[in-house]
C-alpha positions in Angstrom: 24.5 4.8 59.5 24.7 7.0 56.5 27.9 7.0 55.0 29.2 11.0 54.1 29.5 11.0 50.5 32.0 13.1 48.6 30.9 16.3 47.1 32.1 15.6 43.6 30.2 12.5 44.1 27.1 13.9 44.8 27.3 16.9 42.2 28.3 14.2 39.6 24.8 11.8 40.8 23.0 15.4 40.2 24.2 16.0 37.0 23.6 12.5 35.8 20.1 12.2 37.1 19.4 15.1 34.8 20.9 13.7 31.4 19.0 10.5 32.1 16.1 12.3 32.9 16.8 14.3 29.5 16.9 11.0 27.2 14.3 9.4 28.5 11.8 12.4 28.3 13.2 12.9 24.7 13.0 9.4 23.8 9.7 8.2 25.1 7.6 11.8 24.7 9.4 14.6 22.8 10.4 12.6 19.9 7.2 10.6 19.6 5.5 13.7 20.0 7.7 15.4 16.5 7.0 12.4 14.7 3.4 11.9 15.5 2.9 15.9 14.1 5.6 15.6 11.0 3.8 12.2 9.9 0.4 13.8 10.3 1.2 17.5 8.8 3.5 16.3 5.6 2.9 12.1 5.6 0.6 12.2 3.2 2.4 14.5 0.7 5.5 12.0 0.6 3.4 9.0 0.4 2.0 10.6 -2.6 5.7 11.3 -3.9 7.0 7.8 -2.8 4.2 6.1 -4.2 4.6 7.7 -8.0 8.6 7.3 -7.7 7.8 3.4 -7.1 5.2 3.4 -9.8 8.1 5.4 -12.2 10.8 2.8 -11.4 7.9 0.0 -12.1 7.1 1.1 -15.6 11.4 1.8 -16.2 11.5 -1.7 -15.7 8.4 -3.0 -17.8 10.2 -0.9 -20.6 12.9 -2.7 -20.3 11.6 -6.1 -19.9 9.3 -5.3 -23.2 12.4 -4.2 -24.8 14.0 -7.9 -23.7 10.9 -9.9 -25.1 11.6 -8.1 -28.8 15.3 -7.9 -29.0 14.8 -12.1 -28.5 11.5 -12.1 -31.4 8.9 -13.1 -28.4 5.3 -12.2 -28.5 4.9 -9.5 -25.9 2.5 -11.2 -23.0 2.0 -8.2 -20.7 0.3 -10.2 -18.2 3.6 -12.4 -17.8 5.1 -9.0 -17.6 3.0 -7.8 -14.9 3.4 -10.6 -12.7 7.4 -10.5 -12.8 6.9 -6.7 -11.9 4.7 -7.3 -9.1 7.4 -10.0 -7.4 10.0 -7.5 -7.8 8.5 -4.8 -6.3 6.3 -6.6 -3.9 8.6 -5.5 -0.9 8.6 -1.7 -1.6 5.2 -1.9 -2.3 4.8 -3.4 1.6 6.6 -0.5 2.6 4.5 1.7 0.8 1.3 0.5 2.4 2.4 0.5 5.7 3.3 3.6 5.1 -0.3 4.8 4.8 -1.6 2.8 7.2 0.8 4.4 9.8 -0.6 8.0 8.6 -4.2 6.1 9.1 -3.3 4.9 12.6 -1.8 8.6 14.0 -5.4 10.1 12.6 -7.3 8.1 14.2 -6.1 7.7 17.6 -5.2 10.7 19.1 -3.1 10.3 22.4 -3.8 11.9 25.6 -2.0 14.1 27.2 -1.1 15.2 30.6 -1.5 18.6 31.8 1.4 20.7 31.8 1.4 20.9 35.8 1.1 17.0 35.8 4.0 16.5 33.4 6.1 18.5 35.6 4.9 16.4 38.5 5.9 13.3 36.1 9.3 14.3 35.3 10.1 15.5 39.1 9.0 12.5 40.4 10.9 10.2 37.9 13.9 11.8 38.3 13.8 11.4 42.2 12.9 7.6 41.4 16.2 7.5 39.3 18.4 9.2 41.7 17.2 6.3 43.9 16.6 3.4 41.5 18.8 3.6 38.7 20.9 0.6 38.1 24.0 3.2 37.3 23.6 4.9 40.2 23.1 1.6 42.3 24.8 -1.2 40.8 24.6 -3.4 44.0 20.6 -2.9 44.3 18.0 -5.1 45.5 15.9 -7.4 42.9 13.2 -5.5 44.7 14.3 -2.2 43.9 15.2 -3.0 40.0 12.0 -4.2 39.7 10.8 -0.9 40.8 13.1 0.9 38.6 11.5 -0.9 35.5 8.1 -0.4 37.0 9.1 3.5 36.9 10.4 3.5 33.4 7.3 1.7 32.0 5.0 3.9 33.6 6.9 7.0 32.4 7.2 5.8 29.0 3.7 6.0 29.1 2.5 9.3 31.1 1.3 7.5 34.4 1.6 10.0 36.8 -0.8 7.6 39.1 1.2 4.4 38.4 4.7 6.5 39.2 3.1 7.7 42.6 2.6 3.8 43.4 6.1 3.0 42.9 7.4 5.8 45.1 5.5 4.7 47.2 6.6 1.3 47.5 10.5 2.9 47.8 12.5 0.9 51.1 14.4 3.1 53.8 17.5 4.0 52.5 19.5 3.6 55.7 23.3 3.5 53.5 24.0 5.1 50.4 27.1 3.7 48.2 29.7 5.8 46.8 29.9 5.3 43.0 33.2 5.8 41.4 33.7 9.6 40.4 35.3 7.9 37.3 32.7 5.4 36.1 30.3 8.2 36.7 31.8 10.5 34.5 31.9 8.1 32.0 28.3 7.5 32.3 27.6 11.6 31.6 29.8 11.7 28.5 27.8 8.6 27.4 24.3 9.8 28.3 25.4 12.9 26.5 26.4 11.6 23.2 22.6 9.8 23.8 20.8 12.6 23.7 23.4 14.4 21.0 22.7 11.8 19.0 18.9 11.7 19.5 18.4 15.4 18.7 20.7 15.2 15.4 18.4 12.2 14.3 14.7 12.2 13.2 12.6 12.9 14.0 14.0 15.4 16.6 15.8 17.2 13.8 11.9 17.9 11.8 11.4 20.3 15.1 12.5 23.2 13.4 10.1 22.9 10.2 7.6 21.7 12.1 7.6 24.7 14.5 8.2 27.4 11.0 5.0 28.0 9.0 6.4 29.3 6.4 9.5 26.5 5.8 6.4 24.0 6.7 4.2 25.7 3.5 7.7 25.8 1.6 8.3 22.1 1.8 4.2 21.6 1.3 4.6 23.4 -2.3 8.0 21.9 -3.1 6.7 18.0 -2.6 3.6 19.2 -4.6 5.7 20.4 -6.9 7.4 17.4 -7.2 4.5 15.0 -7.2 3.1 16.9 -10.6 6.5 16.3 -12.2 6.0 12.6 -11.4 2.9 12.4 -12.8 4.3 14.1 -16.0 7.1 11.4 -16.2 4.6 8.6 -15.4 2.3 9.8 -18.6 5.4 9.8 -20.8 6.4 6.1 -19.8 3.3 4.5 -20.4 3.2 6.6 -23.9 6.8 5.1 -24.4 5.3 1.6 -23.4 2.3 2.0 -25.8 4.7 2.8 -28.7 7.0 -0.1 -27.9 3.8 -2.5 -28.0 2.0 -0.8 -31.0 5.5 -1.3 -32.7 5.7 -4.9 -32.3 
């Protein structure tokens, strides 16, 4: 027996269906997506700016270390010097690096993709597998089922149309469905929607823009260029200031 389940109710499953649909798509392939073509198209400018903005707070401090040694009359022993520098800024240097290596990692390994017709089979289908298998939707579900529902989010998260077909597949009789509180379900639509507000005001969602507007992308190309050249000009004048301070001595 199939119980008649109130309009709102079902409207309400409709609309949430989507929004989860939404922030899942944006979460495991949209936003991936951005940040896999932002790191690859302007990564290796900002390393390039990051890594001469560490190397400029580096020498700032070997100035004023230098600067410590002769205010106190001690011999200047830069290699003593360099070693405290190098255990300071060991951890921003790790950040640095994996830094690169992430830009490293995204050119070399290239993702595949599905079609555009298969991708709107995937996201059909996994909606119709959350509509059915979503612990919101179904709080009193079998073990069976959630361990379907996790099987269908894995294999989403990951493009497999195949692997999604399988768990539909696997889907029991639905012979009652439960009426969800119109209440708790609203709540789960305001919450799935500050989800996904929350995901496009972050990054990398918010890069879409710049990434999708040559001219903004060539812009911010120049003006990181720009800025890496001024760095470089800084750098020169600290070590000239650090040569002076040791020639002094």
């Amino acid at each position: 027996m199939t119980l008649i389940i109130h309009p709102e109710v079902k409207e309400l499953k409709e609309e949430l269906s989507k929004l989860i649909l939404e922030y899942d798509d944006l979460n495991n392939h949209i936003c991936p997506d951005i940040e896999r073509r932002y790191v690859l198209k302007f990564g290796f400018y900002e390393y390039r700016l990051y890594q001469r903005e560490l190397e400029i707070d580096k020498l700032k401090r070997k100035i004023s270390l230098i600067r410590i040694e002769i205010n106190h009359g001690n011999e200047i022993d830069l290699d003593k010097i360099n070693e405290k520098l190098d255990a300071e800024f060991e951890e921003y240097e790790k950040q640095i690096k994996a830094q690169i290596d992430e830009i490293k990692f995204l050119e070399e390994n290239n993702p595949e993709k599905l079609s555009p017709e298969d991708s709107k089979k995937l996201k059909k289908l996994y909606r119709k597998l959350i509509k059915r298998l979503h612990p919101d939707l179904h709080p009193n579900q079998t073990f069976f089922e959630l361990n379907l529902f996790y099987r269908a989010v894995y294999c989403f998260e990951n493009g497999d149309l195949k692997g999604l077909e399988s768990v539909a597949t696997l889907l029991p009789d639905e012979d009652v469905e439960e009426v969800s509180e119109i209440e708790k379900i609203k709540e789960l639509i305001q919450e799935f929607e500050k989800r996904i507000s929350k995901l496009k005001d972050d990054y990398p969602y918010n890069k879409k823009e710049l990434l999708e507007d040559n001219e903004a992308s060539n812009e911010y190309i120049s003006m990181l260029l720009e800025l890496i050249e001024d760095r470089e000009e800084d750098i020169r004048n600290l070590e000239k200031r650090i040569n002076k301070l040791i020639e002094n001595v």
